[in-house]
C-alpha positions, -999 to +999 in steps of 0.1 A: -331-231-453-306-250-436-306-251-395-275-235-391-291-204-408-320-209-386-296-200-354-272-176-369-301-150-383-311-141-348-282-149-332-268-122-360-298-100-352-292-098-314-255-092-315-268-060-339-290-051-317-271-052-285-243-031-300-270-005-311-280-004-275-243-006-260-249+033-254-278+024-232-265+022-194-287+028-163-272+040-133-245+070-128-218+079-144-188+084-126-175+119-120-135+127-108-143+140-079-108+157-071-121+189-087-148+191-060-120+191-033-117+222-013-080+220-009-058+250+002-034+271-022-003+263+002+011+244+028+017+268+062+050+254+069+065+252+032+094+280+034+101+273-007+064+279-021+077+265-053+058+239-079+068+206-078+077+191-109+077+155-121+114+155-121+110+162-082+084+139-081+098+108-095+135+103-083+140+078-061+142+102-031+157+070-010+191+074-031+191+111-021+206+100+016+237+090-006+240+050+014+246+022-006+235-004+017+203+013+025+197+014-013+207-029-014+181-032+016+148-014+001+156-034-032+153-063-010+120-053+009+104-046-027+114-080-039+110-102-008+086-086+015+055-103+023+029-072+018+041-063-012+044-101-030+003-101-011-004-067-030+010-081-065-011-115-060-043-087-056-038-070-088-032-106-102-066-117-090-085-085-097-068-085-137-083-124-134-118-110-122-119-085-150-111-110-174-141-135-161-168-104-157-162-091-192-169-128-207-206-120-192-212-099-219-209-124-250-231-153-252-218-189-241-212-217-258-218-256-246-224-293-257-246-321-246-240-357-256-258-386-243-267-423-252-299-442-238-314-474-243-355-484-235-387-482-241-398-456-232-397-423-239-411-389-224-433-413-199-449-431-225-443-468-240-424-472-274-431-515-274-398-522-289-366-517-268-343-491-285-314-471-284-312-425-290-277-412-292-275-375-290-251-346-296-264-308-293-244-278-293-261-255-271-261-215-272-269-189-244-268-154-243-281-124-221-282-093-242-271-064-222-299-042-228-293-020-194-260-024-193-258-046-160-227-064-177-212-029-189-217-016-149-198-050-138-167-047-167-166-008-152-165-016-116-143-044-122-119-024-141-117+005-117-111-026-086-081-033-106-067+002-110-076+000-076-050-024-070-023-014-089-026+016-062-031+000-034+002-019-049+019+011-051+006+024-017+022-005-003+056-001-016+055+031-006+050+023+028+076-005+026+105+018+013+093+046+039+094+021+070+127+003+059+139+037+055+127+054+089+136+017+107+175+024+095+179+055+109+164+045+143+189+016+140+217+037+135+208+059+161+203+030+186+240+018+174+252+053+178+234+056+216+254+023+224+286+035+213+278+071+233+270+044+265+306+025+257+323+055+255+308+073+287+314+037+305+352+038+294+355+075+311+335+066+339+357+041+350+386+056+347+374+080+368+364+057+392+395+039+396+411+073+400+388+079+431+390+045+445+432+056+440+428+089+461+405+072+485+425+043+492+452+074+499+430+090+524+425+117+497+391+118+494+362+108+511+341+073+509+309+093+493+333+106+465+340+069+458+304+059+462+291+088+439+322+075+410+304+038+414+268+054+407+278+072+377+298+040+363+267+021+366+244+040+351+266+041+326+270+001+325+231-001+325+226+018+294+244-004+274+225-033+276+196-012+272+201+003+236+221-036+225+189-050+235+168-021+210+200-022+181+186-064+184+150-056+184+153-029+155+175-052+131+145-081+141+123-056+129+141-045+097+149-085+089+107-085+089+104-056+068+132-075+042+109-108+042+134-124+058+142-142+093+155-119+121+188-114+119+219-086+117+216-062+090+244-046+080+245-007+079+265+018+059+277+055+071+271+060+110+245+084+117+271+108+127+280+108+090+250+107+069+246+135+050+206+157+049+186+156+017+183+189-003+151+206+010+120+194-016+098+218-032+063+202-024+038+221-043+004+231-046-016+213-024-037+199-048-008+177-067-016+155-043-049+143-054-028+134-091-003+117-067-007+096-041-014+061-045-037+058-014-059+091-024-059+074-063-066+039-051-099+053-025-111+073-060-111+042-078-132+022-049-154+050-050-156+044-092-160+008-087-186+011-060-204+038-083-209+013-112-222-009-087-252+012-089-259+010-125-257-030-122-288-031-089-306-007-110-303-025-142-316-058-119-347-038-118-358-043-153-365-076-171-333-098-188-335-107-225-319-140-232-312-158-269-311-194-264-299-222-295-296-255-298-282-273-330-277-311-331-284-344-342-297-379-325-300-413-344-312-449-329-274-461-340-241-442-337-230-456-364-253-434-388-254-406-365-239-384-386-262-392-416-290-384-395-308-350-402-295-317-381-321-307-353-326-272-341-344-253-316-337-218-315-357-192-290-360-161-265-369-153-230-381-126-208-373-124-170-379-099-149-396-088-112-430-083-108-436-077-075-412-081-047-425-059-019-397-033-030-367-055-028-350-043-059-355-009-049-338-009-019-308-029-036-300+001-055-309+021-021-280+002-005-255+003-033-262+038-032-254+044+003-223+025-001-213+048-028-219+077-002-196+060+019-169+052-003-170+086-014-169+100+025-143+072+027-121+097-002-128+128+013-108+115+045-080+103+026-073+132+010-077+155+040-054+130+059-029+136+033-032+167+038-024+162+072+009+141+068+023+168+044+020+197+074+029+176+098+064+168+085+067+198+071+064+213+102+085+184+118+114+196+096+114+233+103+117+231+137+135+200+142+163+214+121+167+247+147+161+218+176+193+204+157+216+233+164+206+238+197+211+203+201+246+207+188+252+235+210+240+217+241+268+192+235+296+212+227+288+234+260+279+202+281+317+185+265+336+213+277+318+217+315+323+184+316+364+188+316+366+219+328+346+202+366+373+176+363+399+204+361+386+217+391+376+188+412+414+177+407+430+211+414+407+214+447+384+241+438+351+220+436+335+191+446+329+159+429+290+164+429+295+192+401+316+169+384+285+143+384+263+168+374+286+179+338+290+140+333+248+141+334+248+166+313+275+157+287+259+122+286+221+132+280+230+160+255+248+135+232+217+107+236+199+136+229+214+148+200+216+113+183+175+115+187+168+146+174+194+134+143+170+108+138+141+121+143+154+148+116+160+123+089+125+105+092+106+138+094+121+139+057+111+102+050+074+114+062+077+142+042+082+122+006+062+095+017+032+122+022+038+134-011+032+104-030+062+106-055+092+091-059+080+055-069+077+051-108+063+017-125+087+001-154+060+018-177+068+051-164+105+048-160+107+043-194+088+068-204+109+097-182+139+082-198+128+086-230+119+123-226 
């Protein structure tokens, strides 16, 4: 029987053997725990109580504010930005890792060549002075009796779904904050232009008091009181230029790009509200949200980890091979006869003072963890889907009021000036509407804001609305 047959038999044999035993894994298997979750039936603050579908789900709800520009700028962010070109390098490297731990499983495959001259050989004297070339091919291979390779391929695999979420997760943050940073940029360049404007009147009024007083008209403290209300006015200019700066630094950051100006689209005044979203059943979320999918996949990974520190427990079966041939000249080298060794091993603890044991004791505490680690993910979602739910009821009746304040505050405003000049009050109320006029319309570019990233909260919190290429392709084929 030739050599070669001498290695392939049992190297035949354990490959039969390890597949019969494939269905052989120690540790746990993984359970979805989602089911377990005690989530509610509805939101409190959800005035629609309707399902959300995966047509709701998976528009891109950034295109729903109707703005060109802040469409171009999120493109942008999901090309350039730093966190999310980090993120992509992570699934990289975990796809990489799941690649190298599944290679454990199959036996490896070397070669040894050397060349010697002596005279001696294993210690002991040959007399003559002579030369051994060799050239093995070498086999090794760890049968995966308990599955400790299987446990590493799962846990492996689930790090990498892992990262596609977190991936995901990421993106999702990225399109929520350039979204919620270009509404606080428009309402900082809408609070300047407020400022400029109330400047402009303020001065005029001014110069119309400085006018009477110069006359004899009116007295000094009139003037005075006209110079106090111009500055304040002057003040907040540089105030909201400086935060316009800071928030289109910030934005620039968010874009992957150096600070600079970014360019904007409709004024806040003129964006239009999204359509009220149907959010669902609580419970969508868990199918959802990358973060809540990506902490269920840790907790599978982590989980398999068991099954490998228990399978470390019992002893490793290895199939060793070696197939080869060694002559005194290299010339003849391959006329030489083959030369084989072929042959198995058993490892495994004795007694180690229960090390092993409380491996799998700590792998199994990190499990708890990670799976603790879940639960507050989900409940946090929770969370964040109230909360800006909530946000958006009663900031929308904040709005009218808001809206209301102004109009009322506008018209005191000239209808004290109206007075003051016909003689029937005094300047302070005219100070006072001015106040007023000027902190309702701050006011009401706020609450505008705050509006439009209460909606932004509210999509991001449900976890739709950012499909793969994959699944694009597959809602535009149906």
């Amino acid at each position: 029987m030739s050599p070669v047959k001498h290695i392939l038999r049992p190297l035949l044999f354990g490959l039969l053997l390890a597949v019969a035993l494939n269905s052989c894994m120690v540790g746990p298997n993984f359970n979805a725990t989602r089911d377990a979750i005690d989530s509610t039936q509805v939101y409190r603050y959800d005035s629609l109580q309707l399902a959300m579908t995966d047509s709701v789900l998976n528009i891109k709800w950034w295109e729903l504010f109707n703005d060109p520009i802040l469409d171009t700028l999120i493109n942008i962010g999901l090309r350039e930005n730093k966190d999310v070109l980090i993120a992509s390098s992570r699934v990289e490297q975990a796809a990489a890792a799941l690649g190298a731990t599944k290679a454990d499983v199959w036996p490896s495959f070397g070669y040894s060549v050397g060349a010697q001259r002596g005279n001696v050989a294993q210690g002991a004297p040959l007399g003559t002075t002579s030369n051994l070339f060799t050239g093995f091919g070498t086999l090794n291979w760890e049968l995966d009796f308990w599955g400790k390779f299987r446990r590493a391929n799962e846990a492996a695999r689930a790090e990498l779904l892992a990262s596609e979420y977190g991936k995901r997760t990421v993106q999702l943050g990225l399109i929520s904050f350039i979204t919620g940073t270009y509404y606080q940029l428009l309402d900082f360049r809408w609070r300047e232009e407020i400022s400029r404007k109330t400047l402009e009147l303020r001065q005029e009024s001014e110069d119309i008091i400085q006018a009477r007083f110069n006359e004899g008209i009116v007295a000094e403290i009139d003037l005075n009181q006209a110079q106090i209300q111009r500055a304040i006015a002057a003040s907040a200019v540089p105030v909201f230029q400086r935060l316009v700066a800071q928030t289109e630094n910030a934005l620039s950051i968010l874009l992957g790009r150096n600070p600079g100006p970014i360019p904007i689209g409709l004024e806040l005044q003129q964006q239009e509200l999204s359509p009220d979203i149907p959010v669902g059943i609580p419970s969508m979320l868990l199918e959802r949200r990358p973060d809540i999918l990506q902490a269920e996949q840790l907790l599978h990974a982590q989980n398999a980890r068991i099954g490998v520190a228990v399978a470390q427990r019992f002893p490793s079966i290895s199939l060793t091979g070696v197939l080869g041939v060694a002559s005194s000249e290299i010339s003849e080298i391959t006329d030489s006869d083959a030369m084989f060794n072929i042959g198995g091993s058993l490892l495994g603890p004795l007694f180690e003072f229960g090390k092993n044991k409380r491996r799998v004791e700590i792998e199994r505490r990190i499990t708890e963890q990670a799976l603790y680690a879940y639960e507050f993910t989900v409940i946090t979602a929770f969370r964040e889907v109230e909360d800006a739910l909530v946000e958006i009821s009663t900031l929308k009746e904040e709005l009218v009021a808001r809206r209301d304040h102004v109009a009322a505050a506008q018209n005191a405003q000239y209808l004290s000036t109206e007075r003051y000049d016909k003689g029937v009050t005094s300047y302070l109320e005219i100070i006072e509407s001015q106040r007023q006029a000027f902190e309702a319309q701050l006011n009401l570019s706020d609450t505008i804001q705050q509006l439009f990233n209460a909606y932004v909260k509210l999509y991001k919190a449900l976890g739709g609305g950012w499909l793969t290429e994959e699944e694009m392709q597959l809602t535009i084929e149906n």
